[in-house]
Every structure is written in C-alpha cells, then in structure tokens.
LUMSE-842057 format. One record per residue (C-alpha): residue number from 1; x, y, z. Coordinates in steps of 0.25 Angstrom, whole numbers. Example, Ala and Ser with C-alpha at 12.3 -4.5 7.8 and 13.67 -1.06 7.14 Angstrom:
2
[1,[49,-18,31]]
[2,[55,-4,29]]
//
This chain:
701
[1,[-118,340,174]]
[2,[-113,345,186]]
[3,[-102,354,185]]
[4,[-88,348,178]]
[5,[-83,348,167]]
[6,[-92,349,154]]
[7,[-92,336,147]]
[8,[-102,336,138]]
[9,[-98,329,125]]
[10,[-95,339,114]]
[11,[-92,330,102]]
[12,[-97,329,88]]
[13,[-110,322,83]]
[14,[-104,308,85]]
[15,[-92,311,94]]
[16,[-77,303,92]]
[17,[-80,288,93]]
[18,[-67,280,99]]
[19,[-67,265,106]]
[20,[-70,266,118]]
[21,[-64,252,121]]
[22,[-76,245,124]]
[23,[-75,233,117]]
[24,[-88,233,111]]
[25,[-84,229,97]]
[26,[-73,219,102]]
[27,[-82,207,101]]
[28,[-84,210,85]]
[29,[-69,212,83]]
[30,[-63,200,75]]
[31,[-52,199,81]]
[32,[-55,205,96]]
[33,[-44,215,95]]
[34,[-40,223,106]]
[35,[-46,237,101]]
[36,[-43,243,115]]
[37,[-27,241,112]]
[38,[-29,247,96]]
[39,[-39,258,102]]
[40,[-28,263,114]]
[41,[-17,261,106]]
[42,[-24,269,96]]
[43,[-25,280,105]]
[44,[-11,281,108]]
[45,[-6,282,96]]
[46,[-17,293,93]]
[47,[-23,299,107]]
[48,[-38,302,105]]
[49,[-46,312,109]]
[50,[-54,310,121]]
[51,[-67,314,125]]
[52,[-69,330,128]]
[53,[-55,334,123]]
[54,[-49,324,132]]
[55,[-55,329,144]]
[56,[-58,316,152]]
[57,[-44,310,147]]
[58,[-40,318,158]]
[59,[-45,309,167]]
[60,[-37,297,164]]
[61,[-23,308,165]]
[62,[-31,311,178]]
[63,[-31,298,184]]
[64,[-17,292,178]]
[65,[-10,306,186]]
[66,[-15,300,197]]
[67,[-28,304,202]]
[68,[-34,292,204]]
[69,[-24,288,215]]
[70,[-32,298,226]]
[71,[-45,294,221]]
[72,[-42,280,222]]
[73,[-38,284,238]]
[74,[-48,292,239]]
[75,[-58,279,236]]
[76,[-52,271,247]]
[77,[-57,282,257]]
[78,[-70,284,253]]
[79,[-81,282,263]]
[80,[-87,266,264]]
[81,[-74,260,256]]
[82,[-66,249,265]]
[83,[-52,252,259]]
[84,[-42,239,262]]
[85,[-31,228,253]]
[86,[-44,219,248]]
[87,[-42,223,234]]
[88,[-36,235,225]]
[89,[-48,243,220]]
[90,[-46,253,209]]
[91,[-57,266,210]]
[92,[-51,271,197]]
[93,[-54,285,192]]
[94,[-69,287,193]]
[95,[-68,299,204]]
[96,[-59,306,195]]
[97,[-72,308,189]]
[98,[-80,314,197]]
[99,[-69,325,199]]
[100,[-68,327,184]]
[101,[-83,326,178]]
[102,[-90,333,193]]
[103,[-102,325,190]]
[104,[-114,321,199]]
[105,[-109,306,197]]
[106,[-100,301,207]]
[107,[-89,294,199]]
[108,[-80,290,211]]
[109,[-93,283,216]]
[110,[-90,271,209]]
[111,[-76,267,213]]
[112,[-81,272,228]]
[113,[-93,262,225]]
[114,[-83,253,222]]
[115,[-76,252,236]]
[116,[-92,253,243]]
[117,[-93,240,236]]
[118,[-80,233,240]]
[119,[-81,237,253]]
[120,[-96,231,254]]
[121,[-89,219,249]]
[122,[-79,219,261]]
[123,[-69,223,251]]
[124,[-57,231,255]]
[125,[-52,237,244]]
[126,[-36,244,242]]
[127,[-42,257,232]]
[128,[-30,260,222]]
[129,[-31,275,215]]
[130,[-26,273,201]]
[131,[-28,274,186]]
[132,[-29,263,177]]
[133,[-27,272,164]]
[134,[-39,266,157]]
[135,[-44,278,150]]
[136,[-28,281,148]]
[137,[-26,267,141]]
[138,[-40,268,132]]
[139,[-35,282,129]]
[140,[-24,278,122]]
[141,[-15,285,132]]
[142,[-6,273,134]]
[143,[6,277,140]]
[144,[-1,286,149]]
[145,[-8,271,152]]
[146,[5,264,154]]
[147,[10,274,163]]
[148,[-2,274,173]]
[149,[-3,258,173]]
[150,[10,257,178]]
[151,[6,265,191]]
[152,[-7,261,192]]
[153,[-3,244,190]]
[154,[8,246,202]]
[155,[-2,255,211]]
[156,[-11,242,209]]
[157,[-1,232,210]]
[158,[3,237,224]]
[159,[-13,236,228]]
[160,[-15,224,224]]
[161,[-2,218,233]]
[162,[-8,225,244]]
[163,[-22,216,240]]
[164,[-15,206,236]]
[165,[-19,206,223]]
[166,[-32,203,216]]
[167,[-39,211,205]]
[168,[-39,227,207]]
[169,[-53,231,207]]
[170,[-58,242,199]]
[171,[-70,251,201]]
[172,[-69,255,186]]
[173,[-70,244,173]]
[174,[-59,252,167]]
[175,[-50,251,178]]
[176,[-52,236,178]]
[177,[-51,236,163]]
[178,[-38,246,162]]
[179,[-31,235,176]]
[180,[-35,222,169]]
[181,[-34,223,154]]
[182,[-22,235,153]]
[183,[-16,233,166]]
[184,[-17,218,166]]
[185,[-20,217,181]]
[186,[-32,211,187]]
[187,[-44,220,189]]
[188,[-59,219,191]]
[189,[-70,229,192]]
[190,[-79,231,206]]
[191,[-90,224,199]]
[192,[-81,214,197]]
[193,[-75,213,210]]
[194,[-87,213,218]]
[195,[-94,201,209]]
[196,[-98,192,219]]
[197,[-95,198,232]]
[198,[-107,201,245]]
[199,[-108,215,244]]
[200,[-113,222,257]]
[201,[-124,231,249]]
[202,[-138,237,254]]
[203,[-145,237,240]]
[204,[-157,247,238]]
[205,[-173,241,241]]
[206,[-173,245,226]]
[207,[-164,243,217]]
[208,[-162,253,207]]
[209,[-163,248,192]]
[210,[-149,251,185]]
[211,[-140,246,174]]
[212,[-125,244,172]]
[213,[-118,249,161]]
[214,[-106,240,158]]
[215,[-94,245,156]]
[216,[-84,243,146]]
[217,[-74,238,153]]
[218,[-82,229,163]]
[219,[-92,222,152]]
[220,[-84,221,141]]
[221,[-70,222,144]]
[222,[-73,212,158]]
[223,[-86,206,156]]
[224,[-91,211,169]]
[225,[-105,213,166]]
[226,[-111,205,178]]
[227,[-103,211,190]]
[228,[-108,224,189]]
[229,[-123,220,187]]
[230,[-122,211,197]]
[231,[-116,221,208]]
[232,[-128,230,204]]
[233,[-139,219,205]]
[234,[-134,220,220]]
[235,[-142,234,223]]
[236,[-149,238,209]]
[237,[-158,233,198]]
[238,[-148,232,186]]
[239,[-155,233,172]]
[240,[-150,231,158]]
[241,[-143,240,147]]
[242,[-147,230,139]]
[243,[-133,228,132]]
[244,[-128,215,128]]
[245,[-117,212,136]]
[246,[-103,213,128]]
[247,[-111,223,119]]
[248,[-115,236,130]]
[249,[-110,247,124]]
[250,[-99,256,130]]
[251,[-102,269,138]]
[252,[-96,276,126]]
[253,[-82,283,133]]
[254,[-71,276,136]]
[255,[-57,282,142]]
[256,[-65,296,138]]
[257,[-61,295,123]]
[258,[-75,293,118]]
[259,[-85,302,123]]
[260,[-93,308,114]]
[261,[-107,313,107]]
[262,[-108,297,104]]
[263,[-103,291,117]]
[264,[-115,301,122]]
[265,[-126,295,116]]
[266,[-121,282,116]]
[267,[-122,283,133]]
[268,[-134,290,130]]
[269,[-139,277,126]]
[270,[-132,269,137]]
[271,[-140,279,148]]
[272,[-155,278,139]]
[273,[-154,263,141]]
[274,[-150,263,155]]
[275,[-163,271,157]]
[276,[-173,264,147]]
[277,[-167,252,157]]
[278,[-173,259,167]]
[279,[-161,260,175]]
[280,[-158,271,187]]
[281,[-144,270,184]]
[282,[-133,266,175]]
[283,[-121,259,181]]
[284,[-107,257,176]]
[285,[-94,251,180]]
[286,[-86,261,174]]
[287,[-84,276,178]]
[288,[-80,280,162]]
[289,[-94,274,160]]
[290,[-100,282,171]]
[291,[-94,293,167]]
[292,[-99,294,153]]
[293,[-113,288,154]]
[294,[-117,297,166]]
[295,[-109,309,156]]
[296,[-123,308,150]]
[297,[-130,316,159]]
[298,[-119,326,163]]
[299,[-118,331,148]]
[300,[-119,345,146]]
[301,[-129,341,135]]
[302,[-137,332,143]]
[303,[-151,336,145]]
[304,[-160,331,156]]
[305,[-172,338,149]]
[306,[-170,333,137]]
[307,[-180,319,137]]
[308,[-170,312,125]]
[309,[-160,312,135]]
[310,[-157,300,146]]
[311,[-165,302,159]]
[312,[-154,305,170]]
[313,[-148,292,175]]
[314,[-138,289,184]]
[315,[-125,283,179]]
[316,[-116,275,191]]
[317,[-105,266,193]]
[318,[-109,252,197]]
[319,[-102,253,210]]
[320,[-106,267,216]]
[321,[-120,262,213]]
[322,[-119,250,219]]
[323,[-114,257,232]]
[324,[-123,266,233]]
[325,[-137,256,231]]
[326,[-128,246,240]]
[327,[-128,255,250]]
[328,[-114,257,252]]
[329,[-115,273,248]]
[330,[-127,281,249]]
[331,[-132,289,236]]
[332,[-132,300,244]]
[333,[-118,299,247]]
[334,[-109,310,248]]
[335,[-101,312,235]]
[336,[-87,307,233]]
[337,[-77,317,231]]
[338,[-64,312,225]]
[339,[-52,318,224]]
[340,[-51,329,213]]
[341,[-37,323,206]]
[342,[-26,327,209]]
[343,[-17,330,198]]
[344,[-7,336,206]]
[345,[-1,323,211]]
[346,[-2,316,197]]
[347,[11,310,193]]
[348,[11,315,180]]
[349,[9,300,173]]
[350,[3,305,162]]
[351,[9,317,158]]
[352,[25,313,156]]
[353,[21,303,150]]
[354,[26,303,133]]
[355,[19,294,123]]
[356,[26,281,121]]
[357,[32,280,106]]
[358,[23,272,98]]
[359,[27,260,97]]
[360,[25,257,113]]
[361,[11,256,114]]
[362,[10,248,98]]
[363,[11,235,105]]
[364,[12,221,101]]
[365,[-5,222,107]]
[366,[-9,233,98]]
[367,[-2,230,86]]
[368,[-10,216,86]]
[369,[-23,224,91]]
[370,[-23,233,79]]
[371,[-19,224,68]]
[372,[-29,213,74]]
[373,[-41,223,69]]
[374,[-47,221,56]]
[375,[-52,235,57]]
[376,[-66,228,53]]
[377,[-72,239,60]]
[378,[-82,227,66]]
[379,[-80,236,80]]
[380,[-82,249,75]]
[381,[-94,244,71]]
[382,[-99,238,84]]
[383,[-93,251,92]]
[384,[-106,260,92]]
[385,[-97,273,94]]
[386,[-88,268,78]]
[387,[-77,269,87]]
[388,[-63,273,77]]
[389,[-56,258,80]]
[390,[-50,259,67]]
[391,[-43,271,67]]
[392,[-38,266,81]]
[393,[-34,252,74]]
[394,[-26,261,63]]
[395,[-20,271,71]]
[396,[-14,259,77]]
[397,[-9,250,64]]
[398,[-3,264,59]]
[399,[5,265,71]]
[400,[10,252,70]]
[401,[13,254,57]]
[402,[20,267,60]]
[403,[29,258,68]]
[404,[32,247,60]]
[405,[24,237,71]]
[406,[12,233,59]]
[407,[12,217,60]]
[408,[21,212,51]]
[409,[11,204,43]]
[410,[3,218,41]]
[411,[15,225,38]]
[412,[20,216,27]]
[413,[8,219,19]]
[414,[9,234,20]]
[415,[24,231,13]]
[416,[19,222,2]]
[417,[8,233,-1]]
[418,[19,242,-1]]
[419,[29,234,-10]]
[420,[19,225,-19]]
[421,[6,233,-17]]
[422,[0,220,-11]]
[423,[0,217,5]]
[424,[3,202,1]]
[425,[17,203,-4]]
[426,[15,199,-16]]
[427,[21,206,-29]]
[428,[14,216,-37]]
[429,[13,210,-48]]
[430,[6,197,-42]]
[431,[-6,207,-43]]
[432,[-12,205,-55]]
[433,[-8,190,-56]]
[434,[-22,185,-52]]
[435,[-29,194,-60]]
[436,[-38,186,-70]]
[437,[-36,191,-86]]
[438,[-50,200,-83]]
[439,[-41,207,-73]]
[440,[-29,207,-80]]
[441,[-36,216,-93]]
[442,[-42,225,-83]]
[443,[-29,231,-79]]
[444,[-29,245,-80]]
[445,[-20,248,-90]]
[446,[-21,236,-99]]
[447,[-34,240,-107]]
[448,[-39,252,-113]]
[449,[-49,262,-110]]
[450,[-55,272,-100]]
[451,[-56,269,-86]]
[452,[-62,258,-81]]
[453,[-75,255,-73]]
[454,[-70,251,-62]]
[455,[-56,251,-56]]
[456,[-56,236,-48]]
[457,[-45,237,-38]]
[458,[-44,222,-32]]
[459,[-35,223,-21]]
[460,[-23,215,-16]]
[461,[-31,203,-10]]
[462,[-40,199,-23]]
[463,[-26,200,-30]]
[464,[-17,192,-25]]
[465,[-24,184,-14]]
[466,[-36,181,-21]]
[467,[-35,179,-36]]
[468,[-47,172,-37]]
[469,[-56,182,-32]]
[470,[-50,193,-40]]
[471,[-54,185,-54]]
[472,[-69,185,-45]]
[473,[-68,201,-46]]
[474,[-64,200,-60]]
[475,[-75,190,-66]]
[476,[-87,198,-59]]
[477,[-82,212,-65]]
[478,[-80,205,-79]]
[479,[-92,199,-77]]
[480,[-99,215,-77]]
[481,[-94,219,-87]]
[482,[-85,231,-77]]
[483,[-77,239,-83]]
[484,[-65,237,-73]]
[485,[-48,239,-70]]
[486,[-39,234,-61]]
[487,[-25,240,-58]]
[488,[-17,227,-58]]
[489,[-5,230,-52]]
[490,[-5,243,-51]]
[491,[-18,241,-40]]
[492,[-9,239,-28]]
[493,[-14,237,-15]]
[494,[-25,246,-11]]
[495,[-16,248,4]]
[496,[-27,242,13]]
[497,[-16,234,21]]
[498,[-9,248,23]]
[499,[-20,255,29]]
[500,[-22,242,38]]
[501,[-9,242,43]]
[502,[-10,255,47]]
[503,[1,259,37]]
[504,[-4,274,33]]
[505,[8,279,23]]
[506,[8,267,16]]
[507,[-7,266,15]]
[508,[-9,279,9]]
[509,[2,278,-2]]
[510,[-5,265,-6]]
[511,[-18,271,-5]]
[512,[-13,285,-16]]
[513,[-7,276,-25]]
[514,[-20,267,-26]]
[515,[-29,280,-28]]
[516,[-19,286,-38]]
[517,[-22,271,-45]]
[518,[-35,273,-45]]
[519,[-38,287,-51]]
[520,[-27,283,-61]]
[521,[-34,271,-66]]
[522,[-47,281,-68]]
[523,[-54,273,-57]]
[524,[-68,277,-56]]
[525,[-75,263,-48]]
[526,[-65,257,-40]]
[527,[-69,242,-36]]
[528,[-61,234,-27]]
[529,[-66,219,-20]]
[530,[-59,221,-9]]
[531,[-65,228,3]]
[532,[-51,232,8]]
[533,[-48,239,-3]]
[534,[-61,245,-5]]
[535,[-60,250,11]]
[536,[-47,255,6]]
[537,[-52,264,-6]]
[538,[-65,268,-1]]
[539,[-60,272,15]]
[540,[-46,274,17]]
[541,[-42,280,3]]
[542,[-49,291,6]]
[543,[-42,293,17]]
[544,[-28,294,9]]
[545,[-34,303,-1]]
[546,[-45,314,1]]
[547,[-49,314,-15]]
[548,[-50,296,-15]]
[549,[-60,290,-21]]
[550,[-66,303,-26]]
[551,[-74,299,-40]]
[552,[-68,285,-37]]
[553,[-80,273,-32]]
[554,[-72,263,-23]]
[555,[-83,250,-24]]
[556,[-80,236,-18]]
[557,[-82,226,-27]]
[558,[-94,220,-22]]
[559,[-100,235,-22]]
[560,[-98,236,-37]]
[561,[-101,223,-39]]
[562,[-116,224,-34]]
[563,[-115,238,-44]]
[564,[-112,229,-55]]
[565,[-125,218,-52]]
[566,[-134,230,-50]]
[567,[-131,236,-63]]
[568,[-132,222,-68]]
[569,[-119,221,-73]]
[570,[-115,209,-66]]
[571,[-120,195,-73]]
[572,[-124,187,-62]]
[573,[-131,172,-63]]
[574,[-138,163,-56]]
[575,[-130,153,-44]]
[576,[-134,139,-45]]
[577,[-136,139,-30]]
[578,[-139,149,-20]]
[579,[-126,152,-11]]
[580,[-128,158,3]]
[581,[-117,169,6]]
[582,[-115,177,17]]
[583,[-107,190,16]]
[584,[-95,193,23]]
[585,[-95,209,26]]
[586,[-78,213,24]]
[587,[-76,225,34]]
[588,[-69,232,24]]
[589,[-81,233,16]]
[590,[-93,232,27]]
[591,[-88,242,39]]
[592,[-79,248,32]]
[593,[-85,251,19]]
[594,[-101,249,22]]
[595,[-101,241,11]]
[596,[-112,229,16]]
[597,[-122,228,5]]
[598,[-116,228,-7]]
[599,[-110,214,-5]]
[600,[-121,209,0]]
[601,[-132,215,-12]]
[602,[-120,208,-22]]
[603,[-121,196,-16]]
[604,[-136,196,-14]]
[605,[-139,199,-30]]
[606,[-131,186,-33]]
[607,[-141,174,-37]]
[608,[-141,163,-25]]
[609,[-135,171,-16]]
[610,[-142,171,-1]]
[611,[-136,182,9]]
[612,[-134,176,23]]
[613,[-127,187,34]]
[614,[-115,184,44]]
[615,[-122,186,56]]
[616,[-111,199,58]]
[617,[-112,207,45]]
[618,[-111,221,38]]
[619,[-108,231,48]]
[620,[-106,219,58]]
[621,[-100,209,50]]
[622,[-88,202,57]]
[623,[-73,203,51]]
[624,[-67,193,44]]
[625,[-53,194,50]]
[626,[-46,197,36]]
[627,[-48,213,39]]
[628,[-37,225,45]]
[629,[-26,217,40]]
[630,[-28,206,52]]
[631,[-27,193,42]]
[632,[-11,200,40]]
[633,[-11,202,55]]
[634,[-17,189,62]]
[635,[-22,178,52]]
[636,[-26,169,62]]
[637,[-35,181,68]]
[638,[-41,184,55]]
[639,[-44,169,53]]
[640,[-53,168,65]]
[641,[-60,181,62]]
[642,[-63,174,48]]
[643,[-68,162,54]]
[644,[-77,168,67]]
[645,[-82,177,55]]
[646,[-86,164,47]]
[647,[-91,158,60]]
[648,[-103,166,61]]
[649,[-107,165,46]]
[650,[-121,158,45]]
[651,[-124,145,39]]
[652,[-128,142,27]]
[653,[-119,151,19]]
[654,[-110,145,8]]
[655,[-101,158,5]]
[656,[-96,170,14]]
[657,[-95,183,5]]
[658,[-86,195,6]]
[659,[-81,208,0]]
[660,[-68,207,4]]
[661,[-56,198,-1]]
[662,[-49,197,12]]
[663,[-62,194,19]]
[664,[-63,182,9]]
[665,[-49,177,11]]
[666,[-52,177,28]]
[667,[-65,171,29]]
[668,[-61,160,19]]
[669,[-49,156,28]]
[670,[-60,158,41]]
[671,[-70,150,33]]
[672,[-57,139,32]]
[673,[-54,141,47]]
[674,[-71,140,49]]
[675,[-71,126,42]]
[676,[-58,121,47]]
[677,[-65,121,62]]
[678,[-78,115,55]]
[679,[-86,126,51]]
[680,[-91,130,40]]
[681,[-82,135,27]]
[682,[-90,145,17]]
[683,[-84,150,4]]
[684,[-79,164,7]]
[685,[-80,173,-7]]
[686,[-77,186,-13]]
[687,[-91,194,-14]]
[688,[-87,196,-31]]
[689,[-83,178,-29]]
[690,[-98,178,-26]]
[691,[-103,186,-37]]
[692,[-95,180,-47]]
[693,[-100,167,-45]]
[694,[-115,172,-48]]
[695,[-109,178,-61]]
[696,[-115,172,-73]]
[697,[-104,161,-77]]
[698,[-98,163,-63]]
[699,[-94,153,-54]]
[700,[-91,154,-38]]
[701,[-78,161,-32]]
//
C-alpha cells in the first residue's frame, strides 16, 4: 500500500462472523422479519466490536461531528461541476476516505463523477455536505443516530424548499438506503437518477470490458440492477459476475463491523471472478464496497509475486469511471484533494450524548421483529459467513423480558411453566391423565428394581395436547421389549418456552432441577420424542451446567428407535399397501441438532414405504411456522408458514412425516388451511405414528 495506516486484517483462522444486513437470507425467512431492526437493536443493547479494534468506527464519529459539511462544499467547487437549485445532491463521506486510508484510489472520485455526470445532463445540482449515519444506525449506535438525523433531515429539508422538492440524489447506495428506509424521505441513487436521461459523453473507440458489482443496498435493498449496467453500457463493455440476481453475495463488510480473515477471502473470490470474466475493472455503487474489495491489494500480506493471488485489477465507482471513459475527466487528471476533516469545528454530537435507558429503543417494531423469528436458523444457513443472528434474536427477547415488554401470550406460558410446570396452564396433575396403563406402571417409583434402560422424558406437548400420540410412543417401546421410565409428574417442563422468551433466571432454575431429576432417577439413556426437548438437553443444558450430560446419552426418539430396528428388537410386519411419505425436517432437530438421517433410515427400513423429498429439505428444509415460540406469538403467521411449507410438497404423497410434535400439530392445521383453498390435504404423523403402524398387529396413527 502506499503509506497510511496499516490495515491488514490480523484475525483468527476464521475471523468474527456478524450480519452484514445484506438481506441475503431474507428470501428463506418464514416469516420475512425485519432482522436489520433485531440485529441494530441487538447492538445497542450490546455494542460489538468492530473491525481493527474499532479503528474505522471512527469514521462514522468522523462524519457525524461534522466533517462532511466542508467536503460536501468542497464538491460544489470542484473543477467541471455546474453547481445550482435543480435538485439536492448528497456527495456523502467518500472523501473522508481518501484522507484516512492514503491510498492510490481516489475515493472522492466517485461523488465528484457524480456531479460530471449531472452536469452532462444539464443538471444543476444544490450539493448538501451531511451524514446519513448509516454505519452509526447498522452499528447499533442508535442514539448517536437519532441525534444526527435530526440535523442532517432539516439541513435537507431546507435544500429541498430551495429545489422545490423532489427526491434527494445520492452518490452512495447507503445514503439513499439510510434517507429512504430510516429517514423515510424520498431518495434515489445517481444511477437511479440518471435512468433515461441524454448524456453528453465522448465514449472511448474501445470499450473496455468491465463488470459491476451490485451493492447491497442498490440490488437487493432497491432492486436497482439495470440503472447502473445501463449507465456503463454507455462507454464500456459490461460483462457478468455471473450471480443470480437477488442471490449476488455481499462484499463482505458492512458499517466496518465485519472485516475479517473470512470476509478476505470471500472478496478474494469476488475479484477472481471479475478476472476469469476477463474484465479490466470491477465497478460498484457503493464506497464501503470499494473500500473493502480494492482492501485486497493494499493488504500488508498481499503478495504480487505470489501467482495464487488475484492479478491486480482495478476496483472503481460506477460514476468516476463513467466520467472518465465519457470523457468529462481525463485519467490523467490531477488528483483531488479533500479537505483533511476538521475536528476542530465539530459540534460535539456524538460525544454528550448518554445512552437512552433501555426501554427507548425496545419498541413496539422490535419487539414484533424478535419474537416473529422461529429462530430456525433457515438464514444462518443461507448466510455464507454463519452470521450469530441467534444470539442477536436472544439478546434482544432477554431484554424485553428484563423489562416486563415479552408479548403477553409468550409471557403467560413462562408463568404456567413456573406455576404448573406446564406452558399450557393446565394443572399438574393433568400430566399423567392421558397416560395409557403401560405408561402409568412405568412410573418411576411404582416398580421395583435397578435403574431402568432408558429414562423416556415425553415433554409437555405429547402430554396434554397430544394424548393419542403419547400412547403411539408407549406401544412401539412395549413393542421392543425396552426396559423403560417415565417421571410422571414429577417430569416438569424441560423450560424450552423459557429460553425462548429470553427468560434466562427462570430458564436455568428449570433447567438445575430437570438435571438434578435425571441423575436421581439413575438415568443412563435419556430419550425424549420431542425435538425441543432434545435441543433443550443436548445444547442449551450444557450451557447451565459445565458437568451435563457427562455419562448421560440424550437420543431423540427416532434416533433410538432406528437403534432398536438394527438390533432387531423392533417386530415390524408387512403393510398391506405401499404408502409414499415424505419427511418434514423440524429445525430443532435438523439445523440445530444435525440430526437428518436418522429419521429418514427409520422410516426407509418400514415395509411399503417410498421416500419422496420436499423440494427444500435437510440443511435447507423450509420451517413450519410452529418454531421460536411464534404459534404463542402470531398464529395467523405461523398458519401461512405451515401452509406455503405444504405448498411446495410434491404429488403423489399420501402422509408428511415428522420428528417433532409441534411441527405435527402446525402442518395439520396448514394442511386444513391448504385444502380449505382447494388444495391438497395429506395426513400429517408423528415419525413413532408411522412406525407403529408397520408394528406387527399395528394399525395406522
């Protein structure tokens, strides 16, 4: 690099993955929450650490003091730009840039080829110097955010009388995403601006091949994805990444919280494609994305000799490129110099500034952002960095919780667990009403002898919402001969809806006494055929205590069911007629646990069975809307998850299969919902319904 800071990433072997806010996984979220709103306000509960110890999170203080007044001033003097009341133009902070990397770009190119533009389209623009505050707002630093918006809305506001109104027009995608999604006010990129307009340009004899990197917050967040290609088309060859569009990945960094060992080699590949694509240069509309894809080749461990790395290529903003082919500002040009920021006349916005008490930033909008997740992790799955979006959903439910604003609904069952042991409000000793006579002899306690086998733990839902289902469980294990317990009433709720609500205390006091249960009861093999409370036993009691499960094995049910039909313990027949099922991954147990094949081999070893796949299973499989507590929440939400789940099942199949009882219970009312609007109604069943009705003797669930 030439001279500056060193900025070389220093990281770990995989870096700290956080969302970037790309909305890359939105399209696969079951209910399309607004993560942005869970993942900011995350943040301010709990400030991250940003990229190089915070380093470029100066740049945001940088700009919201105040320096991007004189830069923006500076703009509206520069050499070719026809300054005027047409329209407000924002040049936003890339020339702070230049002034804090001192690199060979020329970041304050792209707003200044901004202005070449307009002017070439007779436009005479009013240049306002201001912040948005987007990397403030995507930092989490919210009321730093707030405090900036108001200056930066009424220095805006009195442009846009002097214009007479209109759209303010950006030279950044984050600016025109931070006015028209966080400011509400109307806003448009150049690209955007310039669609359809005569541009006075003297293109090259020929054109240069280059590709155009989308942005974030142009592609996905606008779906502006021909403007900038076809301002290009005007004085260059543009070629392909060869991204679907909707599914081009992010540049890796966004509001400098993410740039790491990962984020590096995934612009890496980004820059390899661009020159397998044979292009001469990669174009953005973005200066974070600049920034961090031309961060590359100024790396202290880049190295030009080495023939593994990416030949040198030049990485430009859409509109300084487009000047300078269009003739408007030679390539030889002498360089612009900002103004070095001055700090002096800040107004000290940031600094006075004292946190808000929580509850101020816990509004009704986030609390019905993180309680609408399922926590299915379906996007943590389609996110290629594994960004933490559960730990941002959670730190936001515990907060809520810590301030009494958990949605009533939710919070009523974190009470009846706490009263009746049961998140349903219904009396303890409802528990063991529906248990069968095999169940009610295998309480511990009411027959002699050592320790069992296995220590079944049915869980709240098969107890007193599905009765039939929990006789199911009983009949296949009698079936085998299992040497078995149950805990009765004394099994208590295994404190899921707790940890779902985000209350922690009463979480873990649930959690103690259910292990203490289970070494008292001598529990070797714990089986449970819920996949809530498996999830609960095998990755979040551990958390609680250092020492769980120890010598203990936690199995779900169908895990130690496919145990007992390879040891040849289970006495299974032959079905009358074939049946075609296709299986239904719970998240609980699929992402969450990794548990996929089990089910599936169990199912597969049944006579008359034939395996058909949702077109969305395993690691992809899509929710059924019953997850994270949002059937509590919003049942009308859950519902239409359950049926655009059952929407894409394939034809032909005569029963949908799961592992989890609360996924039963959802797709059956979905699969009401599907045939009520004249589709299709398969027979949802518990995996162990399936099994017990290839049992010799057994009939069908």
């Amino acid at each position: 690099m030439s001279g500056g800071l060193p900025l070389g990433c220093d990281c770990g072997p995989t870096g700290a993955a956080e969302c970037t806010s790309c909305r890359i996984c939105e399209e696969v979220c079951p209910p399309r929450l607004d993560l942005a709103r869970v993942v900011v306000t995350s943040r301010w509960l709990d400030a991250p650490t940003t990229s190089h110890e915070g380093l470029f999170a100066s740049l945001a203080t940088l700009a919201a003091q105040g320096a991007a007044g004189p830069v923006g001033e500076w703009h509206s003097t520069r050499s070719g730009v026809a300054p005027g009341e047409d329209v407000v133009f924002l040049p936003g902070e890339a020339a702070l840039l230049d002034a804090f990397f001192q690199r060979d770009a020329e970041y304050a190119a792209g707003p200044h080829g901004a202005l070449l533009l307009m002017a070439a389209a007779g436009v005479r623009p009013l240049v306002v110097g201001a912040s948005t505050g987007h990397d403030l707002f995507y930092q989490g630093r919210l009321d730093e955010f707030e405090a900036l918006k108001e200056r930066t809305r009424t220095a805006l506001e009195e442009a846009l009388e002097r214009t007479g109104g209109g759209a303010v027009v950006c030279a950044s995608a984050e600016d025109a995403h931070a006015l028209r999604d966080l400011y509400k006010m109307e806003a448009v990129h150049v690209t955007e601006f310039l669609e359809g307009r005569e541009l006075e340009l003297r293109p090259p004899t020929t054109r240069p091949r280059v590709a155009f990197f989308d942005p974030c917050r142009l592609g996905r967040y606008r779906s502006a994805y021909d403007q900038p290609r076809e301002l290009l088309s005007k004085v260059a060859e543009v070629v392909d990444l060869g991204y679907p569009r909707g599914e081009e990945p992010c540049c890796g960094v966004s509001a400098w919280v993410n740039c790491n060992t990962w984020s590096k080699s995934h612009r890496e590949g980004i820059l390899r494609r661009a020159v397998e694509a044979g292009a001469e240069a990669l174009v953005t509309a973005c200066p974070m994305c600049q920034v961090h894809l031309d961060c590359y080749f100024n790396e202290e461990g880049y190295d030009p000799d080495d023939p593994s790395s990416v030949p040198l290529l030049r990485v430009a903003d859409i509109c300084e490129l487009v000047a300078e082919l269009g003739g408007l500002r030679g390539p030889d040009a002498p360089r612009l110099e900002p103004p070095e920021p001055d700090t002096g006349t800040a107004t000290g916005l940031l600094g006075p500034i004292p946190k808000s008490p929580v509850p101020r930033w816990l509004t009704d909008e986030a609390v019905r952002a993180a309680h609408l997740c399922t926590l299915c992790l379906r996007c943590v799955h389609e996110c290629p960095q594994d960004a933490p979006v559960l730990e941002h959903v959670m730190e936001v439910r515990s907060a809520l919780c810590s301030e009494g604003l958990t949605p009533p609904d939710v919070a009523a069952m974190v009470t009846s667990v706490d009263d009746h042991g049961n998140p349903f409000g219904e009396p303890l000793g409802k528990r063991t009403e529906a248990y069968p006579p095999e169940l009610e002899a295998r309480i511990l306690g009411e027959e002699e002898g050592g320790h069992p086998e296995v220590l079944l733990f049915l869980g709240c839902v098969y107890s007193y919402q599905d009765p039939r289902a929990l006789a199911t469980v009983a009949r296949v294990l009698e079936a085998a001969g299992v040497d078995y317990a149950v805990l009765g009433e004394a099994e208590g709720c295994c404190g899921y809806v707790d940890y779902l609500a985000g209350a922690g205390e009463a979480f873990e006091e649930v959690a103690s006494a259910r292990m203490e249960g289970f070494r008292s009861a001598g529990a070797r093999v714990v089986v449970t055929p819920c996949s809530g409370c498996h999830r609960t036993f095998s990755q979040l009691y551990p958390g609680v205590s250092g020492d769980w499960p120890g010598e203990v094995e936690v199995l779900h049910l169908v895990e130690y069911l496919l145990r007992l039909v390879q040891e040849g313990r289970l006495p299974l027949g032959s079905a009358a007629e074939g049946t075609t099922i296709a299986y239904h991954d719970p998240c609980d147990l699929g992402r969450h646990a990794g548990v996929y094949d089990a089910p599936r081999e169990l199912l597969g070893s049944l006579d008359g069975v034939t395996m058909v796949e949702f077109p969305d299973s395993r690691e992809s499989a899509m929710c059924c809307g019953g997850g994270g507590g949002l059937r509590a929440f919003d049942a009308e939400v859950s519902q239409s998850i359950a049926v655009e789940r059952l929407g894409t099942l394939p034809g032909g199949v005569d029963v949908v299969a799961s592992a989890c009882i609360s996924c039963k219970g959802n797709l059956r009312q979905g699969a009401a919902g599907l045939a009520r609007t004249g589709g299709p109604r398969p027979k949802v069943m518990d995996v162990v319904e399936v099994v017990a009705s290839r049992l010799t003797g057994g009939e069908s669930g």
